[in-house]
Structures are given as structure tokens and as C-alpha cells.
C-alpha positions, -999 to 999 in steps of 0.1 A, spaced: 98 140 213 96 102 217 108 83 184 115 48 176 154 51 160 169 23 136 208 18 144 215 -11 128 204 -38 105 192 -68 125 155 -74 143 139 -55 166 167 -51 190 177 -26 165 154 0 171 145 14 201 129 44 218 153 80 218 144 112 225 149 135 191 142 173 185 110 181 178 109 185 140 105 221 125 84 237 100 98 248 66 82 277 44 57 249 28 60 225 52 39 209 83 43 192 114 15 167 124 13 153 158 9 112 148 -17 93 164 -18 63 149 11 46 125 4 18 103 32 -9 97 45 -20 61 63 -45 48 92 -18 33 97 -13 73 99 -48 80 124 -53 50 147 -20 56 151 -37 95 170 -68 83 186 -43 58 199 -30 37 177 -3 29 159 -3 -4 154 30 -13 179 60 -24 194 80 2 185 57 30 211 64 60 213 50 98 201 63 124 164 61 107 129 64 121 105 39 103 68 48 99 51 54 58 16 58 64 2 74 95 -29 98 106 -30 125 129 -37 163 137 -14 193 125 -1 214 152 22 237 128 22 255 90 46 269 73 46 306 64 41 298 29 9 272 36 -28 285 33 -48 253 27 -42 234 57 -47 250 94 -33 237 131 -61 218 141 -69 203 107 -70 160 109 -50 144 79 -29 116 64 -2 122 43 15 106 10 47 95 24 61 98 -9 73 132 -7 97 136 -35 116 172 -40 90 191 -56 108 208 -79 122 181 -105 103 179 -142 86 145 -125 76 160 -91 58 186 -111 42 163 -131 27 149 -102 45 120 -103 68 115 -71 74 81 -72 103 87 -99 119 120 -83 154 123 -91 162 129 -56 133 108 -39 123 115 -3 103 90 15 84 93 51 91 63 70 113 49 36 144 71 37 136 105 55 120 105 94 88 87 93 60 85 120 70 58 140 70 92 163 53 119 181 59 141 155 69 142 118 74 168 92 57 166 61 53 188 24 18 208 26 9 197 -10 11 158 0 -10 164 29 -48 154 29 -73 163 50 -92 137 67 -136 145 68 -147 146 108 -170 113 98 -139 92 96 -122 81 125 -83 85 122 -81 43 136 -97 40 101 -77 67 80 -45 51 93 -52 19 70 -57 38 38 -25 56 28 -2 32 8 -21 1 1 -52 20 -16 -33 43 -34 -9 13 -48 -41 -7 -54 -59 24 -71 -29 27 -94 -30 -7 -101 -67 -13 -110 -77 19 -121 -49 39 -138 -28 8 -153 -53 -16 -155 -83 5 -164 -111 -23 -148 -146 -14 -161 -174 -24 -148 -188 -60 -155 -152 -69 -162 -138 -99 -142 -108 -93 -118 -83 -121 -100 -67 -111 -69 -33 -135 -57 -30 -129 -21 -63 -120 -14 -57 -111 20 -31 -88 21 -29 -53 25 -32 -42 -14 -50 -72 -24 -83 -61 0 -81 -31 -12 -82 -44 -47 -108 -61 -38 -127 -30 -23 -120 -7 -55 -130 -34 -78 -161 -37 -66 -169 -4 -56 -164 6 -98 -187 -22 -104 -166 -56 -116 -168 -94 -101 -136 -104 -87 -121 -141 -78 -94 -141 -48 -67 -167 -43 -59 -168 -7 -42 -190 20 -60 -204 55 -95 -201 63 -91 -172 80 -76 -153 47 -101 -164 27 -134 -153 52 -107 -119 48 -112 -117 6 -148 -129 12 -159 -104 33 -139 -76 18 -163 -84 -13 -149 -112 -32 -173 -134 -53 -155 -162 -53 -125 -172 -32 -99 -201 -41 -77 -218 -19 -40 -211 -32 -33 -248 -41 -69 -251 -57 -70 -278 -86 -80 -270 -119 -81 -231 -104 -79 -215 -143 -109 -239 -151 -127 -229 -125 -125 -191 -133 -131 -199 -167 -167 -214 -156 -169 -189 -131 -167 -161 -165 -189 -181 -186 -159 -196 -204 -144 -158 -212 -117 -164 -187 -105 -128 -167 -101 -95 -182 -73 -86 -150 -53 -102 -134 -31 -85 -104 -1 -103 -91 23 -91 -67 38 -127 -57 57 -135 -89 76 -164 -96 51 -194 -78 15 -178 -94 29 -167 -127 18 -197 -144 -22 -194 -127 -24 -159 -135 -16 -164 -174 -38 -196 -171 -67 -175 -158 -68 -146 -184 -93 -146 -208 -84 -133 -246 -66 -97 -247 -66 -102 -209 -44 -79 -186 -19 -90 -163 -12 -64 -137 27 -74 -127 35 -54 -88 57 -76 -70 82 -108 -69 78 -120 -32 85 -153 -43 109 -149 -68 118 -125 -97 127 -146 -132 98 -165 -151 97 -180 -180 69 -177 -209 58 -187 -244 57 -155 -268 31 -170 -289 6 -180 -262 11 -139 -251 7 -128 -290 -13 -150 -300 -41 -148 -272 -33 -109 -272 -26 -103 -234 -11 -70 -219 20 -78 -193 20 -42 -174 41 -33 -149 25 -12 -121 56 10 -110 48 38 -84 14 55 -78 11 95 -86 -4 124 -63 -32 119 -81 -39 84 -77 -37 93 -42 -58 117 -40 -84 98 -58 -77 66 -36 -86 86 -1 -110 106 -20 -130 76 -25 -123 55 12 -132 86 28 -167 95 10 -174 54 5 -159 43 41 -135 23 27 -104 13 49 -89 -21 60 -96 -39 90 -69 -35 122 -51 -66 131 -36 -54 158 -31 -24 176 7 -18 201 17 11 218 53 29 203 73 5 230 56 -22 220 70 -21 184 92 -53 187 61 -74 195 43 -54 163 75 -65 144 68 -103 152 35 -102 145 41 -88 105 67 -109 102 46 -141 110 25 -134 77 -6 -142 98 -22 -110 100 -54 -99 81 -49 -64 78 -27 -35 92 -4 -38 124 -11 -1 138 11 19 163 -1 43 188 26 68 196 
């Protein structure tokens, strides 16, 4: 099968096209045939190197979240059929660990990751665990499926399961454009909450608008925690998610309202802030770090794009030779939405 291979650490002149066994079924295993691979930001980072997760080793196909049609089952699968249309959590894990069985893969002792540090779907083919496998309703098209996998089950975790937004609560999105941020946006309002979006150009901000944002601030906005005060009736935000870190930190404290939640998930622009103890005691905020989504929260995140037609919007679409151009494109931090792969 055609695969794009990893070799080095470098830019795109470090992978390129190779042709690689066909991978093979094991007893609760299957093999889907890729269609369409969407890009992430881990790929992106674990090209210039090194790799971030455990166990990552050169040569390496890239690829997390994909959608496609299985063409084999292991003897030991029932639920899923050649044929069937699914995506897949790429977070595999080993299944057999006290956390796997719990459901909660993202803390395996021996973590395996499609795309992350096992073969991911930058391919023809890839081989995946039956029970992370979910089937994908005829209504949705697989260009839309592709966009789910990773960003709405990070975003689910974050808003639903750590978070816990209720409806009529008040959410503030950093980032407002990106990947998990839109589909903040989209879960927040599909359970019934107002949400205000920082985001960049013009373009990013028509982005948070139309993915449902009610009120959208440039990123350098004056008076910005003011403004979602007014915006709240003077009760300031009940959430707050920020996966940017060091250069928002002091807006997202600014912008909660008393026993506010701030949902920490990332440190893009740095990783060590600095904060009064009384302000967070005395105003009774929550600082909760996200950590990994569960099987669950992904199979409640598809669950609900799937039935609700939920997805993200393309930003652009290469075929698998055209990956270094797909590089440059995520790498400019332009895009509104997923860079997708066509195998």
C-alpha cells in the first residue's frame, strides 16, 4: 500500500511516499481502507521532532483522525462488518491495563496512538482495535466525519465532563477559530449556554461567529473582561477554556465571574504563570486541568455531531503526494478548520 513514511526530524522533506505491507488483522482488530485523513497539530509537531508521545520510533506514518470503510474483521469481532463506514479513536491504548478497562486510554501504561506513535492513516490502510471503532450513519458524508474525531472529543471532555457547562451558563472561548475552540463553540451551544470567542483576523472571527458565537472579540480587545462582564449582566463567565497559556492567562482570570471555572488545555504560548492565591480563594474559582478525553467522551462527542450534524468546516483538501504543501498550509496558522488528506 501507498503510505506517507517519517525518516527524520526536519520539514516535509522528511516524509515521503513508500510502499509498506498491507497491514493485517489481529483476533479483535480491523483494517479500514482511509478515505480521507485530517491533519493535527501533534503531526506538525512530531515532524520537527522529537516525538512527544511514549514509544514513538522512526520510520513513522503520521495520520490521528481519519474516516473510511472496513474491508477486514478479526476473528474475534462481531459488531462491525466489511463494508461498515467508521472513524476511529486514535487513542488505542492496550486494552488490558486497570485504566484501559476503565475506559480511559488516554493514561494507558503502555499507550498506543494512530498517527501519534503506532501507524496512522496518512495511508491506504491502517489497522485499528474493534472496540475504538465507530460507525459512521449513511446521512453523514465521510468529508464531514473526517473533521470530528480529536477536536470534538477533546472539546466534549473539556466542556462537558470537566467543566460541566449548563445551560444559560456563559462560556469564553481563546482561539476561537481553531480546531477545538469551534467545536467548543458548537457543543456549548448545542447544550444550551451563550458563549464569547476571542479570535484573531477577520476571517477567524466570521469563523467563531458563524460556528455560533454570541459575541466575538478581537484578541487585543480593550477593556475585554469589562466587556464580558456587561455582556453577563455584570456576573462575569461561569467557563473559561484556554488552551494558549502564558499570553491570555491574565484575560481569562479577568473574565470569570465568582466560583467561575477555568478550563486549563494547553501552553502554546508558554507554560509558567504567575497568580494571586487570594484573588483564586477569595473569588472561589476552579483551575482544572483537562488531561486526556475517555472512550466515553468519545463516543458521546460523535454520537452527538453525527445525530446533530455537527463537524468543522474543510480548509483545504490535498491529495497523499501533496502532503508537503498540506504541511505549509497548517504551519502558516491561517487555516479555519481542518487540512484533510485524500489517500
Amino acid at each position: 500500500m501507498r503510505a506517507m513514511v517519517q525518516t527524520e526530524f526536519g520539514g516535509p522533506e522528511a516524509v515521503f511516499p513508500q510502499d509498506l505491507p498491507e497491514p493485517v488483522c489481529g483476533p479483535r482488530d480491523v483494517v479500514v481502507e482511509v478515505a480521507y485523513c485530517g491533519l493535527n497539530r501533534l503531526d506538525l509537531v512530531q515532524l520537527k521532532g522529537p516525538g512527544l508521545l511514549p514509544g514513538f520510533r522512526l520510520p513513522h506514518v503520521p495520520g490521528m483522525d481519519f474516516a473510511g470503510t472496513v474491508v477486514a474483521t478479526g476473528s474475534a469481532v462481531t459488531s462491525i462488518v466489511p463494508g461498515d463506514r467508521v472513524t476511529v479513536d486514535p487513542t488505542q491504548g492496550c486494552g488490558s491495563c486497570p485504566r484501559c478497562s476503565a475506559g480511559d486510554r488516554a493514561y494507558c501504561v503502555s499507550p498506543r496512538v494512530l498517527g501519534g506513535n503506532a501507524p496512522g492513516a496518512l495511508a491506504e490502510y491502517v489497522r485499528a482495535s474493534a472496540q475504538s471503532v465507530i460507525q459512521i450513519p449513511e446521512s453523514v458524508p465521510l468529508t464531514a466525519a473526517v473533521t470530528v474525531p480529536t477536536a470534538f472529543a477533546t472539546a466534549w471532555h473539556a466542556v462537558h465532563t470537566v467543566g460541566s457547562l449548563a445551560a444559560g451558563e456563559t462560556l469564553v472561548v481563546h482561539a476561537g477559530a481553531s480546531a477545538v475552540s469551534l467545536a467548543a463553540i458548537a457543543l456549548a451551544k448545542r447544550a444550551g449556554a451563550s458563549v464569547v470567542a476571542f479570535a484573531g483576523s477577520d476571517a477567524k472571527q466570521a469563523a467563531a461567529n458563524t460556528a455560533g458565537a454570541d459575541l466575538v472579540l478581537p484578541n487585543e480587545a480593550p477593556d475585554s473582561a469589562k466587556t464580558v462582564s456587561d455582556f453577563t449582566d455584570g456576573a462575569g463567565a461561569d467557563l473559561v477554556l484556554d488552551h494558549v497559556g502564558t499570553e491570555t492567562w491574565r484575560t481569562s482570570l479577568d473574565c470569570l465571574g465568582i466560583r467561575g471555572r477555568l478550563l486549563l488545555m494547553g501552553n502554546t504560548s508558554g507554560d509558567q504563570v504567575s497568580f494571586s492565591l487570594q484573588e483564586v480563594f477569595h473569588r472561589g474559582l476552579k483551575l482544572l486541568g483537562t488531561g486526556g478525553y475517555s472512550s466515553a467522551d468519545f463516543l458521546a462527542a460523535t454520537s452527538a455531531c453525527f445525530t446533530d450534524g455537527l463537524c468543522l468546516p474543510t480548509a483545504a483538501r490535498f491529495p497523499l503526494e501533496g502532503l508537503a504543501d498540506a504541511w505549509d498550509v497548517l504551519a502558516a496558522r491561517g487555516t479555519i478548520g481542518k487540512v484533510v488528506i485524500e489517500p
